[in-house]
C-alpha positions in Angstrom: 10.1 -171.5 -25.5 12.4 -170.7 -22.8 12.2 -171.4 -19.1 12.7 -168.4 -16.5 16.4 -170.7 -15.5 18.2 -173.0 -17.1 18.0 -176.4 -16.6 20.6 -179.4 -17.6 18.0 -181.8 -18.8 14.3 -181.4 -20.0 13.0 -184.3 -17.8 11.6 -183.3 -14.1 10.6 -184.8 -11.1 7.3 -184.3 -9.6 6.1 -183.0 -6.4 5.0 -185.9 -4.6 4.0 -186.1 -1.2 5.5 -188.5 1.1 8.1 -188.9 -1.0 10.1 -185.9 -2.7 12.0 -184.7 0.0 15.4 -184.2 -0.1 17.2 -187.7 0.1 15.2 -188.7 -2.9 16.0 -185.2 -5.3 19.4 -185.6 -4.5 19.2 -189.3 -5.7 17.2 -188.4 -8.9 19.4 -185.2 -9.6 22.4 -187.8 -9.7 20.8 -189.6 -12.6 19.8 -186.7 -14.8 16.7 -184.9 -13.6 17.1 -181.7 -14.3 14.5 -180.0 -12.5 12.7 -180.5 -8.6 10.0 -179.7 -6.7 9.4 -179.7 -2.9 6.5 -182.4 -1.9 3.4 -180.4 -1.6 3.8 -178.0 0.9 0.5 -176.5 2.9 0.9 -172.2 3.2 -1.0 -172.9 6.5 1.1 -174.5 7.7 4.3 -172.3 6.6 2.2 -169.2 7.6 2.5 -170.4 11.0 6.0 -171.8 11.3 5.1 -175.3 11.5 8.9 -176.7 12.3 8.4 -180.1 10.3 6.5 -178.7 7.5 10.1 -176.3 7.2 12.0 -179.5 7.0 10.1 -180.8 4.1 11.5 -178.2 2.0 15.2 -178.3 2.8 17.2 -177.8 -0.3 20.2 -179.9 -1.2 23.5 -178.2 -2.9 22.4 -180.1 -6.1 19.1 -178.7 -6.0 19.6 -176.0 -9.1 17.2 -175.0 -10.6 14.4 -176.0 -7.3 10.7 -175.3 -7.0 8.4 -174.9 -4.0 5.3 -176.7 -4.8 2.7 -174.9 -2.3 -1.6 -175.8 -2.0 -4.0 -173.7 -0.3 -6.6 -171.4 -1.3 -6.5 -167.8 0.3 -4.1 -165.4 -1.4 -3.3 -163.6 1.2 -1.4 -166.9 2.9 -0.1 -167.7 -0.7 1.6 -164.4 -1.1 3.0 -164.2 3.1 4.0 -167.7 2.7 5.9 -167.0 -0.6 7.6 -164.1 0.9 9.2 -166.4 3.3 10.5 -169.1 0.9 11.6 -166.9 -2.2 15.5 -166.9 -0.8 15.1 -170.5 -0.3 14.1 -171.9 -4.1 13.9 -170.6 -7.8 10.5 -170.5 -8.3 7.3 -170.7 -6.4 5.1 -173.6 -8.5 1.4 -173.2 -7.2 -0.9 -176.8 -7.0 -4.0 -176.7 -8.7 -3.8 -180.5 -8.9 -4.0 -182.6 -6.3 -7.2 -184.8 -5.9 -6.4 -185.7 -2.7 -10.0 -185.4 -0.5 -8.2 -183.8 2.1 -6.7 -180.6 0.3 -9.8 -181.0 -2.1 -12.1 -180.0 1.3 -10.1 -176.8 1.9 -10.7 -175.4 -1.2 -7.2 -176.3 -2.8 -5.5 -178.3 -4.9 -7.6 -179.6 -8.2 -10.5 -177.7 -6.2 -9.1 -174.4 -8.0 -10.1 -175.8 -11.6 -13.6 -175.8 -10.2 -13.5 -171.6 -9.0 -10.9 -170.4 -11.4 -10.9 -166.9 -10.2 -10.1 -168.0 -6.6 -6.6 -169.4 -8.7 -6.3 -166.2 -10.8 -6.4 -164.3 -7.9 -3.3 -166.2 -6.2 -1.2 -165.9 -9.6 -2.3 -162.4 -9.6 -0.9 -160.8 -6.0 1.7 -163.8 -6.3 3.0 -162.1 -9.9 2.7 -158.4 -8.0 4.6 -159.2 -4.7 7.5 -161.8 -5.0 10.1 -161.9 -7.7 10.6 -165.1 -8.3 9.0 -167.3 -11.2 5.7 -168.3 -10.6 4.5 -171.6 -11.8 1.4 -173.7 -11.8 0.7 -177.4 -12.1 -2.6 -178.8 -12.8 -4.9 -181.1 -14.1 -6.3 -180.7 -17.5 -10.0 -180.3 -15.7 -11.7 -180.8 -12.4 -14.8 -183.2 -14.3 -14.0 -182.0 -17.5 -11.4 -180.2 -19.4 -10.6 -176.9 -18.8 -11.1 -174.6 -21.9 -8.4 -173.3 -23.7 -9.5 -169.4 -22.0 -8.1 -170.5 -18.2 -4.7 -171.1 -19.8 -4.7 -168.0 -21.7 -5.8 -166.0 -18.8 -2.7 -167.6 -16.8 -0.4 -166.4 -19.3 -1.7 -163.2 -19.6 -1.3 -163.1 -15.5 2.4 -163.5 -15.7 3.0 -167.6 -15.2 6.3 -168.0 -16.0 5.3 -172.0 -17.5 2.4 -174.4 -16.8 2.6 -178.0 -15.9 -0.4 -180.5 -17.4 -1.7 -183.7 -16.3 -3.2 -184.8 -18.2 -6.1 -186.3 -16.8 -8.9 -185.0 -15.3 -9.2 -184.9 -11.1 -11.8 -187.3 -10.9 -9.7 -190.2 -13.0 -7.1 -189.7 -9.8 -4.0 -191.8 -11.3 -6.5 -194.3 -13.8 -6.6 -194.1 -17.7 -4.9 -193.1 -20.5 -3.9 -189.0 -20.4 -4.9 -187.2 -22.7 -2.3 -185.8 -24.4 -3.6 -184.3 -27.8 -5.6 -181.8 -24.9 -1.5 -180.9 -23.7 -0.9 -180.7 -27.5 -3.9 -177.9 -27.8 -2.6 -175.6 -25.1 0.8 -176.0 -25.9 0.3 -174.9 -29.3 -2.2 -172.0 -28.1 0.9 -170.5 -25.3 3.8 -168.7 -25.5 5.3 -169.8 -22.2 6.5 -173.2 -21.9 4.4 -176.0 -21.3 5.7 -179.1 -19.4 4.0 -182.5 -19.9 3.0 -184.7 -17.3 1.1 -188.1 -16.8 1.5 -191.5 -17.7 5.3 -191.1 -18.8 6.5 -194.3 -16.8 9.6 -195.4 -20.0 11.6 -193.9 -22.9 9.1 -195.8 -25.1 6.2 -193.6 -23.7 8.5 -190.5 -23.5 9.0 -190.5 -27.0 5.0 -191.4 -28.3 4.0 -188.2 -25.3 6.9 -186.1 -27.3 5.2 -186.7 -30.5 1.5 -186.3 -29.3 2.2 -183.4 -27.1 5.0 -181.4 -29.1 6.4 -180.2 -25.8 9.9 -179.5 -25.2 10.2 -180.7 -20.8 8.4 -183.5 -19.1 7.5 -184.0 -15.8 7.9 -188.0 -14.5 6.4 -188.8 -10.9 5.1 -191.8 -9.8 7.5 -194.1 -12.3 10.5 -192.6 -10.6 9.6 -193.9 -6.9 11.9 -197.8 -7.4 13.2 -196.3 -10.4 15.3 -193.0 -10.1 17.5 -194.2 -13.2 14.6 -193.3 -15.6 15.9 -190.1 -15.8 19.4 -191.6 -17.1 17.5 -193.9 -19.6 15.5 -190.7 -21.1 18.9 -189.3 -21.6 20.7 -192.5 -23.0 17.2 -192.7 -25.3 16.8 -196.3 -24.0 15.0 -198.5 -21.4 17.5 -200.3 -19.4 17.2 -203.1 -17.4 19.0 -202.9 -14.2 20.9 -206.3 -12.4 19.5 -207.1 -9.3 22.9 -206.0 -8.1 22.7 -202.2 -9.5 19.2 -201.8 -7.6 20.9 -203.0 -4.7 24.1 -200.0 -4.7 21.5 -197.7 -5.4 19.2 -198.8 -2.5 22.3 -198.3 -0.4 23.2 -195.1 -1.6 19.3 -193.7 -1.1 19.4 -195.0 2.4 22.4 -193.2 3.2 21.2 -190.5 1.8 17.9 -190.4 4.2 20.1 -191.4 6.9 22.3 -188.1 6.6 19.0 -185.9 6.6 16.0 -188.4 9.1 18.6 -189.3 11.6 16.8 -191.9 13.4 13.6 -191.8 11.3 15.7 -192.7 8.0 14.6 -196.8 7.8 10.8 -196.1 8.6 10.5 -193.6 5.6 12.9 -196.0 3.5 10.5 -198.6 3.6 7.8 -197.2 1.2 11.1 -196.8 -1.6 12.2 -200.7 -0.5 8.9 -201.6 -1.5 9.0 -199.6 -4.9 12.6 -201.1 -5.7 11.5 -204.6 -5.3 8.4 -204.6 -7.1 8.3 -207.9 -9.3 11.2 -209.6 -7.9 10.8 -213.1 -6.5 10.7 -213.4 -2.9 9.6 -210.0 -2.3 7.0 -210.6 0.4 9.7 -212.1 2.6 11.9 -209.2 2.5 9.7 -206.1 2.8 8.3 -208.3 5.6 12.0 -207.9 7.1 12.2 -204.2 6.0 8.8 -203.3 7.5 10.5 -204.6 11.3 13.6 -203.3 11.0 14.9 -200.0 12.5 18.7 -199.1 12.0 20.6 -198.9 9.7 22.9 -202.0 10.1 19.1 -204.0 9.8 18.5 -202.1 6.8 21.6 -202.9 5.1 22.0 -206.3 6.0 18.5 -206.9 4.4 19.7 -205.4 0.8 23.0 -207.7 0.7 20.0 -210.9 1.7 18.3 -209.8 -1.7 19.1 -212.3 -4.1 
């Protein structure tokens, strides 16, 4: 099964809001990803210009091939929205997963599992007006899993491939996925199927490869501290990175959100400090540090403290 562009490695990163923006691709593109996504992107928000929400999706040179990850609910924005962003991106990816309370109370995200049609409808005029892949990413079920007919119906719609998590939206990030229910659709499909959930080390890569029998997975959460996971799933091995290789790439990420936040870059670091430090000693002492200081030269001076 073939995806509608070629990509350099099977292992993706995930939308994620707050934190895929385009420092952090870049970073992940450098050790092997092979595929982005924008952070969740609202088509209210693009429908009306919204400046910042423009920023979010900014596309870096190595961003090839590069989805725009979009939520809403009301075709019409979907398809006006999409219109504006097909010159920017590869393929349009459409969120039917989020479980986030505030997208879930418009009517979007992991909402759209509970009134499939209202997500037909958007792959529908999506499929008719843009030419650009369409995608979708989901949960495998709202409460419970979805049957086997709302993936079937999106194929027979025209999505180009489907992305599973697979848990349902009320288990939010908790509990094993259920991958054998990835393994059902993918076997069921003709488009490809990407697999998503859970995958945090090459050791759970390769037990979700033989559960699932898919060809791409999707890593999110593991990747935030951890951007070389990408380069492990390549090198078929879980490394173990000196305290001195987390620092460069520290450095090299916080350059990186320099060149595109400007004065903003150490404030948005801080969450990824956090995330590379997690289960070193002394770490309360030095996001402590991180969480009060505002240049760069702080910044920087922190990392070399590390020890």
């Amino acid at each position: 099964m073939k995806l509608p562009f070629d990509v350099k490695s099977p292992y993706f990163l995930a939308p994620m809001a707050g934190y895929t923006d385009k420092p952090f691709r870049k970073l992940c593109r450098e050790f092997g990803c092979g595929l982005t996504f924008s952070e969740l992107i609202s088509v209210n928000a693009l429908y009306y210009d919204n400046k910042k929400t423009f920023k979010l999706i900014e596309r870096d040179v190595s961003d090839v091939p590069y989805c725009i990850q979009l939520f809403g609910s009301e075709p019409e924005l979907f398809v006006s929205t999409a219109k504006k962003l097909e010159g920017l991106c590869d393929c349009i990816d459409i969120n039917a997963g989020c479980p986030a309370p505030k997208v879930l109370k418009i009517k979007a995200g992991s909402y759209l599992l509970k009134e499939p049609d209202r997500l037909f409808e958007i792959v529908k005029v999506l499929k008719k007006q843009i030419k650009k892949p369409v995608s979708v990413k989901m949960r495998m079920g709202f409460d419970k899993p979805n049957d086997l007919s709302l993936y079937l119906r999106l194929q027979d719609l025209g999505v180009d491939f489907i992305t599973i998590h697979a848990r349902l939206k009320t288990q939010f990030f908790k509990g094993e996925p259920d991958y054998e229910h990835i393994a059902m659709v993918r076997d069921a499909l003709e488009i490809p199927v990407v697999a998503n959930g859970g995958i945090d080390s090459f050791l759970k890569l390769e037990k979700v490869k033989r559960l699932t029998g898919c060809e791409f997975f999707m890593v999110g959460q593991a990747a935030i501290g951890k951007p070389y996971i990408f380069e492990d799933f390549l090198n078929m091995q879980d490394s173990k990175r000196s305290l001195e290789d987390i620092k460069k790439i520290m450095k090299r990420h916080l350059i990186y959100m320099e060149e595109f936040w400007k004065e903003k870059a150490v404030v948005k670091f801080r969450k990824f400090f956090h995330a590379y430090l997690k289960g070193y000693p002394n770490v309360k002492k030095f996001n402590n540090m991180i969480n009060h200081a505002e240049s760069l030269n702080e910044a920087f001076d922190i990392i070399d403290m590390i020890q």
